[in-house]
MIKETOR-176094 format. One line per field, with one value per residue (C-alpha): residue in one letter; x negated, y, z negated. Coordinates in steps of 0.02 Angstrom, whole numbers, plus 50000, padded with zeros to 5 digits. Layout:
% MIKETOR-176094
aa <- c(A ...) $
x <- c(X ...) $
y <- c(Y ...) $
z <- c(Z ...) $
//
This chain:
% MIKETOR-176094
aa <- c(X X X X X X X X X X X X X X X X X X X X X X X X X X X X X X X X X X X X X X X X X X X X X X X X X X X X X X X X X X X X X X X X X X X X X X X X X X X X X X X X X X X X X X X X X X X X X X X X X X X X X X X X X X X X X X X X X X X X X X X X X X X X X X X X X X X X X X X X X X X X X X X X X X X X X X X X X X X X X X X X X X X X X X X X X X X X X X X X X X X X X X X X X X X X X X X X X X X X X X X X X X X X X X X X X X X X X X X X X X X X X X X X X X X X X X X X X X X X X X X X X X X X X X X X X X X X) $
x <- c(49569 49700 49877 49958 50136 50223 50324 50443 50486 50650 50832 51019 51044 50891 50893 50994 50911 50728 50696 50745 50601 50490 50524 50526 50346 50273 50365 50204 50101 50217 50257 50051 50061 49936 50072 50157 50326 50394 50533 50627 50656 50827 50932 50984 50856 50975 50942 50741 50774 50845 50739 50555 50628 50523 50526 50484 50408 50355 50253 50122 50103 49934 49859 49876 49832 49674 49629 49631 49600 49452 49545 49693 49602 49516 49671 49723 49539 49520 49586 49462 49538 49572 49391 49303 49498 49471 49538 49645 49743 49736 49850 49963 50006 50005 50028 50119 50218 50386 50520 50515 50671 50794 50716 50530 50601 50712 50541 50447 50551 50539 50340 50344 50459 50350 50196 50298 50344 50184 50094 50169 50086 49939 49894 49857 50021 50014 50161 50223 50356 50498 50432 50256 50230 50097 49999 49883 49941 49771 49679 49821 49797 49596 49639 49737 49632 49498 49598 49639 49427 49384 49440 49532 49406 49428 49587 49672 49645 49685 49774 49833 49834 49723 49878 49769 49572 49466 49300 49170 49046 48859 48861 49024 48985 49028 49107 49170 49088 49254 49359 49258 49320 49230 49203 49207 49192 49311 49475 49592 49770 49810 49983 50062 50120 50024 49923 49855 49856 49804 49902 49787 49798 49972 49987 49858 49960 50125 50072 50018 50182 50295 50294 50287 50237 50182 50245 50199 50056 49986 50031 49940 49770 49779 49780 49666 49547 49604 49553 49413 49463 49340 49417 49431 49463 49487 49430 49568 49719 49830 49980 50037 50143 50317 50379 50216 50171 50353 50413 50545 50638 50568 50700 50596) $
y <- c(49396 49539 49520 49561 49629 49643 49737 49722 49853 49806 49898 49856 49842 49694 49611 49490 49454 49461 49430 49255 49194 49328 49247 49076 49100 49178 49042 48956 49088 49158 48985 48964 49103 49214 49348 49418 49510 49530 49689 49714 49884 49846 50007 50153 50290 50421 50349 50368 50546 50588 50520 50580 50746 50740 50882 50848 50997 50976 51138 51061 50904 50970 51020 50858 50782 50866 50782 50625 50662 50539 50399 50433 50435 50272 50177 50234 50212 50029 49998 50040 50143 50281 50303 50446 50509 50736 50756 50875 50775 50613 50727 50799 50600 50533 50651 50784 50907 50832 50797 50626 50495 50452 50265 50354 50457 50308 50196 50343 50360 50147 50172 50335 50251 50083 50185 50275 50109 50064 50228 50158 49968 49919 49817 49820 49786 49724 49813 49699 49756 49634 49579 49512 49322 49217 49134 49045 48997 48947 49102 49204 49073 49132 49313 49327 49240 49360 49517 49424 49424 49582 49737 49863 50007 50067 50090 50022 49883 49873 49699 49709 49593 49638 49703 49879 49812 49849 49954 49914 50066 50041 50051 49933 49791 49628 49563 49376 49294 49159 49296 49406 49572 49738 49884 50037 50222 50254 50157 50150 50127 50013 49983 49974 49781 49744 49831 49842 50015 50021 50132 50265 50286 50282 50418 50519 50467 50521 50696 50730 50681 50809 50889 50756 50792 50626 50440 50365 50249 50414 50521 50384 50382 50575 50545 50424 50566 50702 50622 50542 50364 50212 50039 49873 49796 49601 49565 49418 49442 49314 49416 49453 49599 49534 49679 49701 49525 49514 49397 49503 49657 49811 49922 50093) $
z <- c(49042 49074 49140 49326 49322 49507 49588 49728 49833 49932 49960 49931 50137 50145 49981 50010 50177 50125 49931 49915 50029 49945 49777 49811 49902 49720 49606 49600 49553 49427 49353 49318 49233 49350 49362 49185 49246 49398 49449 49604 49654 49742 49731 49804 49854 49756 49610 49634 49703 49537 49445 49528 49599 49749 49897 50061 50159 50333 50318 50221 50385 50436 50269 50216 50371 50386 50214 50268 50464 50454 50417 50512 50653 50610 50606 50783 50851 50837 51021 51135 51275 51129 51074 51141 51151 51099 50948 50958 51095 50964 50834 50952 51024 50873 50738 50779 50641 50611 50477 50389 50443 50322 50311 50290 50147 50071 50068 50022 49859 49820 49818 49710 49608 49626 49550 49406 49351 49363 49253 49123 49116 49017 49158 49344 49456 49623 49731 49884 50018 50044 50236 50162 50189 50101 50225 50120 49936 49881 49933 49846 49679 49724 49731 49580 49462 49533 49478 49318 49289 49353 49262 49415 49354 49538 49525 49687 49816 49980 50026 50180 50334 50511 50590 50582 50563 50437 50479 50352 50281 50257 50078 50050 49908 49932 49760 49805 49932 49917 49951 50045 49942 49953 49845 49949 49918 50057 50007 50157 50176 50324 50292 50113 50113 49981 49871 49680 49572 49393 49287 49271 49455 49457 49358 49449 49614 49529 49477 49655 49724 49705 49871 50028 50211 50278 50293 50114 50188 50238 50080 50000 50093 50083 49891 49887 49994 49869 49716 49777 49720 49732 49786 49841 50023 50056 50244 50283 50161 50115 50148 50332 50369 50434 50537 50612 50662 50748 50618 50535 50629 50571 50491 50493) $
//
């Protein structure tokens, strides 16, 4: 049975405000013993931009959007009145050429930083941002102890809540029926509240990192389309997304 570390991703401005009901949600997990170490990545963003010397060019926006136009386009699809919507008008509404905000780059840097911590593991880490909420404690017992079991040869899993619907491929594998988690060719990035990398991945994800176009949930997926990663999906998470589902004021 293999260990789980975790990881945190929070900053100095909303630690105080967010972690303690972040931590006191996982004390029961981490005092069974079905999560090994947990670190909070708590400080400032200059640190991490010393540290991963990442550049952020704008000029490369539609290369690396065109890698991962597929899914992109999936994730703004979902609502009906937008499908049949010409492409071309789709990326100039919703993904039009611009420079990254100083909160994009500032959470851009935590999650770079999240998966250099994490290259250098020997186990799989599940990465949480400081607005998740556990909605169901037994399904996350269920889900851990599953990822305990089954070695992350895939690489990385996609925990996310609904707020952005999953669409299911033909040749996705169901792998718990309890669970209801799928193996998919086509790994997505929904939003980046919760996910698992193995450290392999991590280190793949790190050395394609040093020049940044997009928001990190889409530098991610455009990875994740790069390298041609396999992964994992869950269909009803037991995480929800604070700042999406209203519960918590988004900062971005």
């Amino acid at each position: 049975m293999q260990e789980l570390d975790l990881i945190i991703i929070t900053c100095p401005r909303l630690a105080s405000k967010r972690l303690g009901n972040s931590i006191e949600q996982l004390l029961l997990p981490i005092s069974h013993g079905l999560i090994n170490t947990v670190t909070l990545i708590t400080g400032s963003e200059y640190n991490y931009e010393r540290t991963l010397g990442i550049a952020f060019r704008k000029s490369l926006w539609y290369d690396h959007l065109e890698v991962g136009w597929d899914h992109f386009r999936e994730n703004i699809i979902y609502s009906p009145q937008l499908r049949g919507t010409n492409e071309a008008v789709l990326k100039d509404l919703y993904f039009r050429s611009r420079s990254l905000t100083k909160n994009e780059r500032s959470i851009c840097y935590r999650h770079i930083y999240a998966w250099h911590l994490a290259a250098s593991r020997d186990c799989p880490v599940l990465i949480l941002e400081d607005d998740i909420h556990i909605n169901s404690m037994q399904k996350l017992t269920e889900l851990l102890r599953f990822f305990r079991l089954v070695k992350l040869e895939f690489g990385y899993a996609d925990l996310a809540d609904n707020y952005i619907p999953i669409t299911k491929n033909r040749d996705d594998r169901l792998l718990s029926k309890t669970l209801n988690i799928y193996q998919t060719s086509e790994p997505k990035t929904r939003t980046l509240s919760a996910y698992m990398v193995c450290p392999s991945l991590a280190k793949d994800l790190l050395a394609h990192s040093s020049c940044i176009s997009l928001p990190i949930d889409m530098h991610l997926q455009y990875l994740l389309v790069k390298l041609g990663i396999t992964g994992l999906y869950i269909e009803e998470s037991p995480f929800s997304h604070g700042s999406k589902n209203g519960t918590l004021k988004s900062e971005i």
